[in-house]
GUGUTI-275688 format. One record per residue (C-alpha): x, y, z. Coordinates in steps of 0.001 Angstrom, whole numbers, padded with zeros to 6 digits, always signed. Layout:
GUGUTI-275688
XYZ
...
end
This chain:
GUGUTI-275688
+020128+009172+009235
+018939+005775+008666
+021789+003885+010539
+023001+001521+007398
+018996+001210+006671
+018543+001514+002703
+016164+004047+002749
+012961+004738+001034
+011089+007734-000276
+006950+007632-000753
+005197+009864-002550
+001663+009868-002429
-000646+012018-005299
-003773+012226-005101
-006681+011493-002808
-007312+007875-002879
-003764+007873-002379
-004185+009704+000717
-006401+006773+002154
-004060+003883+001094
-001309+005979+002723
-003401+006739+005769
-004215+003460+006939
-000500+001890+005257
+001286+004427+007917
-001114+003967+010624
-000081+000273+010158
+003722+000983+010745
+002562+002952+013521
+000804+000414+015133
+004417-001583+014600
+006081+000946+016005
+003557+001056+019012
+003795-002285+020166
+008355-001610+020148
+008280+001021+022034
+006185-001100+024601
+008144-003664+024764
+005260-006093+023415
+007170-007566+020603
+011075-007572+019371
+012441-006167+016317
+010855-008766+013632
+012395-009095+009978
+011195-004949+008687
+013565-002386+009229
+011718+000956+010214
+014195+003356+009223
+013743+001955+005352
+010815+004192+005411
+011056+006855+008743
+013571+009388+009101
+014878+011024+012785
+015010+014719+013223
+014662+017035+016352
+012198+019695+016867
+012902+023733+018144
+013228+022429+021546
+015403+019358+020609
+013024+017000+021327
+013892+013698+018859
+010977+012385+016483
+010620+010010+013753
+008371+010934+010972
+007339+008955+007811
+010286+009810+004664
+007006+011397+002532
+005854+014068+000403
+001905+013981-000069
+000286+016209-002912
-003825+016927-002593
-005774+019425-003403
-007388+022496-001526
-009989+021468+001301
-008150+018032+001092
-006759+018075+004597
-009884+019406+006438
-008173+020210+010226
-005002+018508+009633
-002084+021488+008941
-000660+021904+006147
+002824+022300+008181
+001774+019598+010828
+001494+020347+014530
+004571+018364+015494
+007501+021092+015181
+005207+023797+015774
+006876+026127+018909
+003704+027205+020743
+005828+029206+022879
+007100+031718+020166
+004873+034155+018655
+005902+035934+015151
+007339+039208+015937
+005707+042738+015067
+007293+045426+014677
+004654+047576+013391
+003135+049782+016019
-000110+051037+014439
-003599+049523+014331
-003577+045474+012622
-006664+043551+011630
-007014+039981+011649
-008492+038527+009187
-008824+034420+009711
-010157+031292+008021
-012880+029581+010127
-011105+026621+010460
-012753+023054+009193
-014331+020889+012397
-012940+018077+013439
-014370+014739+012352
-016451+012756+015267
-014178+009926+014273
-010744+011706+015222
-012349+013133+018222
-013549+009575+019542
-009585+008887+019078
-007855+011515+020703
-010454+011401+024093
-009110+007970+024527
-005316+008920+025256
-006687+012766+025755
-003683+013891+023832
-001941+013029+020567
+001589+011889+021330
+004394+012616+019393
+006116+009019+019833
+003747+007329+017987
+002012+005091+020813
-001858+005349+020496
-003989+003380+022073
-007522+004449+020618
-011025+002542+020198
-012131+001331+017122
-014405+003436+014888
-017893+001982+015175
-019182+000538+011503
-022495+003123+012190
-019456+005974+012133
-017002+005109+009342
-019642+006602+006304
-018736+010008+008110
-015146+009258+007121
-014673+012282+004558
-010993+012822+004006
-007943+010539+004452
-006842+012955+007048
-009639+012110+009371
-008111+009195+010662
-004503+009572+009910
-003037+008548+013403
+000611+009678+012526
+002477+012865+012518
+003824+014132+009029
+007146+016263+008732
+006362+019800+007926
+007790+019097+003734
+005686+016152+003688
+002380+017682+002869
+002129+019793-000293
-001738+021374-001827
-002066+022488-005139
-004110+025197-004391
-005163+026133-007717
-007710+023000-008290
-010381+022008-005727
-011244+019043-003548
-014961+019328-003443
-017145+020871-005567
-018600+020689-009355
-015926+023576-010635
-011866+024095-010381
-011503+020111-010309
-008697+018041-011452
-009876+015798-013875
-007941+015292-016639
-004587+013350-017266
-003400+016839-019166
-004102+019104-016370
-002345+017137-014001
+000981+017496-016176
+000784+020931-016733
+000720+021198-012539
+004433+020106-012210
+005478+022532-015728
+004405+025589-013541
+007713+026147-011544
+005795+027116-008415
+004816+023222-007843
+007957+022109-009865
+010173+024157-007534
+008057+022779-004401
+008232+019277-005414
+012154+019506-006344
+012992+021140-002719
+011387+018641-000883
+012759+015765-003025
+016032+017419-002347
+015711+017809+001880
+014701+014079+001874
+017485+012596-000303
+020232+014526+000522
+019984+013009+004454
+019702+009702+003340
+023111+007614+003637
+022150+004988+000826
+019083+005843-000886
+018035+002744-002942
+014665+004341-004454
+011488+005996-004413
+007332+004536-004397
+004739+006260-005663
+001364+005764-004773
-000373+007583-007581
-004429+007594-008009
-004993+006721-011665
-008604+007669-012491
-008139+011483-011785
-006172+014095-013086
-003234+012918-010483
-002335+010101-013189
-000972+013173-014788
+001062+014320-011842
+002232+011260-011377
+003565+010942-014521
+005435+013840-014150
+006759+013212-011192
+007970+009904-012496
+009836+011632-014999
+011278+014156-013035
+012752+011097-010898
+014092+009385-013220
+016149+012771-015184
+017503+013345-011368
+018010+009742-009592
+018547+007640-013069
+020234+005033-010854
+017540+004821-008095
+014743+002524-008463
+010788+003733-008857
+008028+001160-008406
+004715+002858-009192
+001676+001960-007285
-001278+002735-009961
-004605+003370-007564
-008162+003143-008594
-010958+003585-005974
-014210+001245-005946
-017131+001172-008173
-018507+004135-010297
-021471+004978-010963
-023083+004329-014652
-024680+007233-015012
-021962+009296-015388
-020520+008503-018835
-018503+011271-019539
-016783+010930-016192
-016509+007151-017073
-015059+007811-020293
-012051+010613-018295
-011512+008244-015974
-010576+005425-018358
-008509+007689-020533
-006875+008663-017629
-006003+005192-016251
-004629+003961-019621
-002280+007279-019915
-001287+007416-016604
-000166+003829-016847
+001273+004028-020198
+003410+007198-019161
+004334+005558-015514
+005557+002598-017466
+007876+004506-019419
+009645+006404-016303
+008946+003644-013363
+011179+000526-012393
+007349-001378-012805
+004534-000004-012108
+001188-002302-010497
-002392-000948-010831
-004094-001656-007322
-008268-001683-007050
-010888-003498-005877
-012890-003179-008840
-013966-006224-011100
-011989-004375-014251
-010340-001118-015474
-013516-000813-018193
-016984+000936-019262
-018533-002082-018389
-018005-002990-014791
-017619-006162-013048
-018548-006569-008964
-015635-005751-006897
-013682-008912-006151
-014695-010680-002957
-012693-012506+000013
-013843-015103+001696
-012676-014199+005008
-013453-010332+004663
-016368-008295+004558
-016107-004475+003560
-018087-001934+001463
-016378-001141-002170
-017599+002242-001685
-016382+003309+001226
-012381+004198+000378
-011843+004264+003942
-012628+000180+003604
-010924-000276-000111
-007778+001825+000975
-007589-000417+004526
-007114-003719+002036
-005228-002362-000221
-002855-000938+002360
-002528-004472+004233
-001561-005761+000750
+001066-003309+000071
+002214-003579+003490
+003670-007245+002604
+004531-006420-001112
+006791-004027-000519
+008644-005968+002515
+011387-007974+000338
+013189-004085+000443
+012252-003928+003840
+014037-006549+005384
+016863-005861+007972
+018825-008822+006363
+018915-010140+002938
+016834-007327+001459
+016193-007663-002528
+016943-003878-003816
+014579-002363-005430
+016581-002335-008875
+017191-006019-008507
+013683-006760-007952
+012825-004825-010822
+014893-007012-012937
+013563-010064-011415
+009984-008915-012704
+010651-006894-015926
+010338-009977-017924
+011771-008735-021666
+011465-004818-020819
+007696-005573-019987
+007311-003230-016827
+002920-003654-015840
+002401-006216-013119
-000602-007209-011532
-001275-008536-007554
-003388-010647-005934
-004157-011427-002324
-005955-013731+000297
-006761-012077+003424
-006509-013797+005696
-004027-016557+004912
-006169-019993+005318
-004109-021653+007941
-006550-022760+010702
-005962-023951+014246
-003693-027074+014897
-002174-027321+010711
+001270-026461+010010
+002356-024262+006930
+002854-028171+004771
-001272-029005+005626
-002699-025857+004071
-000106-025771+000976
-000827-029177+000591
-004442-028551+000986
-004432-025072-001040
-002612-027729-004139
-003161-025876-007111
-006474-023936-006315
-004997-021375-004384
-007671-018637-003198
-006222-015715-005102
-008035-012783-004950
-007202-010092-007860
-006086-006661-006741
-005589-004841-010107
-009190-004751-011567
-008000-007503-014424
-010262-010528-013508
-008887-013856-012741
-005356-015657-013083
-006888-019534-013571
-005433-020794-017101
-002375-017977-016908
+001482-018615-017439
+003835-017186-014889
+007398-016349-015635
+009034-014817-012992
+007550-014262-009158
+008131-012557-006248
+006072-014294-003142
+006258-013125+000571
+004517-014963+003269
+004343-013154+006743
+002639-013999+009728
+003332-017675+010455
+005022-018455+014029
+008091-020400+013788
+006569-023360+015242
+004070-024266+012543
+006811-023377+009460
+007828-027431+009368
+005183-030299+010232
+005751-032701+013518
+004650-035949+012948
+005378-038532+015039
+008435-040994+014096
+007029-043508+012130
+004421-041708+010942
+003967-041838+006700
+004805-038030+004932
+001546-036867+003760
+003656-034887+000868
+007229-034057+000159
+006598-030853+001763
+006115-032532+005368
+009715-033670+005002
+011456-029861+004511
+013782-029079+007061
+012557-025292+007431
+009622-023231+006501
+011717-021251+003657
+012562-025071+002313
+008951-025732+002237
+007426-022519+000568
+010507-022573-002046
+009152-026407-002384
+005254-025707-002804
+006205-022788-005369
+008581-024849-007480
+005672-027738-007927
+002854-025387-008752
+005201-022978-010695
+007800-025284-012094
+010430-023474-014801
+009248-020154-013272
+012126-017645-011535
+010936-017072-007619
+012126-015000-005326
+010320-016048-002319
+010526-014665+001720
+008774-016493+004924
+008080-013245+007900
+007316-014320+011290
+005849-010822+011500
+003036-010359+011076
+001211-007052+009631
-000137-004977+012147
-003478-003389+012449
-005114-000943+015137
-007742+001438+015409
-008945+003083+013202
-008348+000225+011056
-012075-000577+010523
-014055-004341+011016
-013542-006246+008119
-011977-009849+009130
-014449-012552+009312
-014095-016291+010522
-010802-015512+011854
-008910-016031+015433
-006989-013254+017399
-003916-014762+015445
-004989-014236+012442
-005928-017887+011565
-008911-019010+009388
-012130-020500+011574
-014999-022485+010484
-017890-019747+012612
-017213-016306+012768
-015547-015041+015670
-013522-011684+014859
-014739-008655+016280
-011776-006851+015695
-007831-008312+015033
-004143-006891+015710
-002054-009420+013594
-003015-010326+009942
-001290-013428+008080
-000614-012390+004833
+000574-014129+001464
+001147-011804-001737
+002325-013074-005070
+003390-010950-007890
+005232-011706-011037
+004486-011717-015360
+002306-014053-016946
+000293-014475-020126
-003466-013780-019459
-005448-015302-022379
-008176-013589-022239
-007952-010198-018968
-005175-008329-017773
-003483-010001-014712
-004372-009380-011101
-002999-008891-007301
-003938-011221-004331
-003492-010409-000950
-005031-011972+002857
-004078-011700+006466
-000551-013663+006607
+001149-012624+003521
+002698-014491+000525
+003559-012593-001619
+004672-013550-005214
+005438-012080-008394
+005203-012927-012486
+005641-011961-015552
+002835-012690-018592
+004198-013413-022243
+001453-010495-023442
-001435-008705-023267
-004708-009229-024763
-005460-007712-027758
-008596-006546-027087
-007356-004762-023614
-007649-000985-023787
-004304-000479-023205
-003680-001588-027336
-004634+002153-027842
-002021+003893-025677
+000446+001138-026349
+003629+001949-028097
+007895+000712-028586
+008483+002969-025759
+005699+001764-023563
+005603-001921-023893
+002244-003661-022964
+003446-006029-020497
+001841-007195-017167
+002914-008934-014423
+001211-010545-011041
+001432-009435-007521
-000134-012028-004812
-000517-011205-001323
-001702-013494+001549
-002943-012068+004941
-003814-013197+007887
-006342-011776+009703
-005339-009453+013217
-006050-009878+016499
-009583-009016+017951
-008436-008145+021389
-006332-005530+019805
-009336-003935+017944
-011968-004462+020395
end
């Protein structure tokens, strides 16, 4: 049981997925860690929104992520399909028949050098979730094959669940296609699978106030998560279901035909999530959703490779990590229903999110000097492959910034001293984020949060922070080899984009903020799958991050 906690169920489909999920619960684990150490008190997140307690055979407690995973076959690699945390070693299946048995056993899949290099630095994998690992050297992380590789976590046996009739790797028996991803869930094998588990997670739960699904979009899985959508909302019709829409890095040009599945595949997907999901957000690093790609976005404190996943899912992850908190909060949580009806602006459901990682606050400025500095440029960076925000209309927003100590929320000038702004007079860091949104967003509904915690990152999070110090805090020269403790700020809410869908903008300390946009373009691709039932409407996500600590990395 959750203790009073509102819980959560994830869902992740799909591969991509898998690596966003990875590195999102290796995150909480790295939370977790520094708890059960005794290296930092219970901060504003409540755990038990998203873990659940259970016992194993020998009545040993554990605390597991509250997920149900879907992949494909050779998708795991060595991880087990059950998990090795309830397994009883000790007990060996009983025969009873006395004549002559043959074996006959897969070779299993080596381990990756990657997950080896983790487990010889503890020597063991320990089942209460404090790891203390070295970080994956940049020369290592191309050898990062499957989300699994680096997954530092242990999964409840229901959480992981193949489709075994569609393959991982190979040029045959793939899922590619938006229709053979629905048809998965209308065989009653899957259906039946997915239903159980649904039912063993929700049935514990005291006060169950949704579900998240983080659903890849370009892939057959749009399907499946459209499906599962569905399903969720004929069951749990009073339970909220934000949808997480995930697109990997660039594609290659030469590849039309996949080009052309994987955009009819992202428009159904999102016009079919829409129509089942509280809101649903596309996530990617990717310049746009079209034929005709765009660079990936860039951050000026970050440097990663958009085609590594392993590097796209790690941002991604840090931004959802401070999206999602406003339901995560011990106290004064915003439900997911009623956050839904802060951003469905009119019935229009799509937002968009952007991010800075890390959050620009440098040594010796308070949280007034860098709003007052940021004015109206703020750094956005777009995290839903629809170009920039400049020259768009917000509506409604939902901002979270996280990662800020307490002491640098308010300035301290000395008496006498003139106010720089209005915002050096605000009694409290809330007061002066509230302030700073309603002057750069006047008329606009805002649901803003200030975190002291930060979000957490540990091996194998890999090296991407630049410029930053072991706080998280913008420099002028680089200095990061590693961080523990991003600042982030995310931002999401509906606008009107006059001329490309909206975006998502996330960095080390988060804000995080929320819109609503008055339409769509007409010459966005969604126009074709649009329809009364699946209104075109986006909305904004923005994320702020500040960068982690290098000691913690190192």
């Amino acid at each position: 049981m959750a203790g009073g906690a509102r819980e959560v169920l994830t869902l992740q489909l799909g591969h991509f997925a898998g690596f966003v999920g990875a590195h999102w619960w290796n995150q909480q684990d790295a939370a977790l860690g520094r708890m059960a150490e005794g290296e930092e008190s219970p901060g504003e997140l409540c755990p038990d929104v998203l873990y659940r307690t259970g016992r194993t055979l020998h009545g040993q407690e554990t605390y597991t992520p509250r997920l149900i995973v879907m992949d494909l076959k050779g998708s795991l690699n060595s991880l087990k399909e059950e998990g090795g945390l309830y397994k009883d070693r000790q007990l060996d299946t009983a025969i009873a028949w006395q004549g002559k048995l043959t074996t006959h056993r897969e070779e299993a899949y080596p381990e990756n050098p990657n997950l080896q290099d983790l487990l010889s630095a503890e020597g063991v994998l320990s089942t209460d979730g404090v790891w203390k690992a070295k970080p994956i050297q940049n020369g290592k992380e191309n050898s990062v094959r499957v989300w699994s590789d680096f997954l530092r976590v242990h999964l409840h046996p229901r959480s992981i669940c193949v489709i075994q009739k569609y393959n991982h790797d190979g040029e045959t028996g793939r899922l590619e296609a938006f229709g053979q991803g629905e048809s998965v869930l209308k065989e009653p094998r899957y259906l039946e699978e997915l239903e159980d588990r649904l039912h063993f997670y929700v049935e514990e739960c005291d006060y169950l106030q949704g579900f998240q699904i983080l659903c890849d979009l370009h892939d057959g899985f749009s399907g499946v998560g459209a499906k599962t959508a569905e399903l969720l909302q004929d069951e749990y019709s009073g339970r909220g279901v934000i949808s997480w829409g995930l697109l990997p890095g660039p594609y290659n040009l030469g590849e039309p035909q996949k080009n052309i599945y994987r955009l009819l595949n992202t428009a159904f997907g999102l016009v079919h999530l829409t129509g089942y999901s509280s809101f649903v957000c596309p996530l990617s690093l990717g310049g746009n959703l079209g034929l005709r790609p765009k660079p990936p976005v860039n951050f000026p404190h970050l440097h990663y490779d958009a085609t590594l996943p392993f590097h796209c899912g790690a941002i991604l992850a840090t931004a959802l990590d401070t999206v999602t908190a406003p339901y995560r909060l011990r106290s004064s949580m915003v439900p997911m229903a009623h956050l839904a009806h802060l951003l469905s602006f009119s019935g229009k459901k799509v937002v968009t999110a952007e991010a800075i990682i890390p959050f620009p606050l440098v040594p010796g400025q308070s949280l007034p000097d860098t709003l007052v500095q940021l004015g109206g440029a703020t750094p956005w960076t777009p995290l839903s492959a629809c170009g920039d925000s400049a020259g768009s209309r917000c509506f409604a927003q939902s901002v979270v910034l996280r990662g800020v100590e307490k002491a640098r929320h308010t300035s301290e000038l000395n008496p006498g001293t003139p106010l720089p702004s209005a915002l050096h007079a605000c009694a409290s860091g809330e007061e002066v984020l509230a302030q700073y949104l309603q002057h750069e967003h006047p008329r606009v509904l805002s649901s803003s949060h200030l975190l002291q915690t930060p979000c957490r990152v540990a091996p194998p999070y890999p090296h991407l922070f630049s410029s930053c110090s072991n706080k998280g805090m913008a420099l002028d020269s680089p200095k990061c080899a590693g961080l523990q403790a991003p600042g982030v700020l995310t931002h999401w809410g509906h606008r009107h984009f006059p001329a490309e869908l909206q975006s998502f903008r996330q960095v080390p300390d988060v804000l995080l903020r929320t819109g609503v946009p008055e339409q769509t373009p007409a010459h966005s691709f969604l126009s074709l799958c649009s329809s009364a039932k699946h209104p075109r409407v986006w909305g904004l996500a923005l994320v702020f991050i500040l960068a982690p600590d290098p000691g913690r990395l190192g």
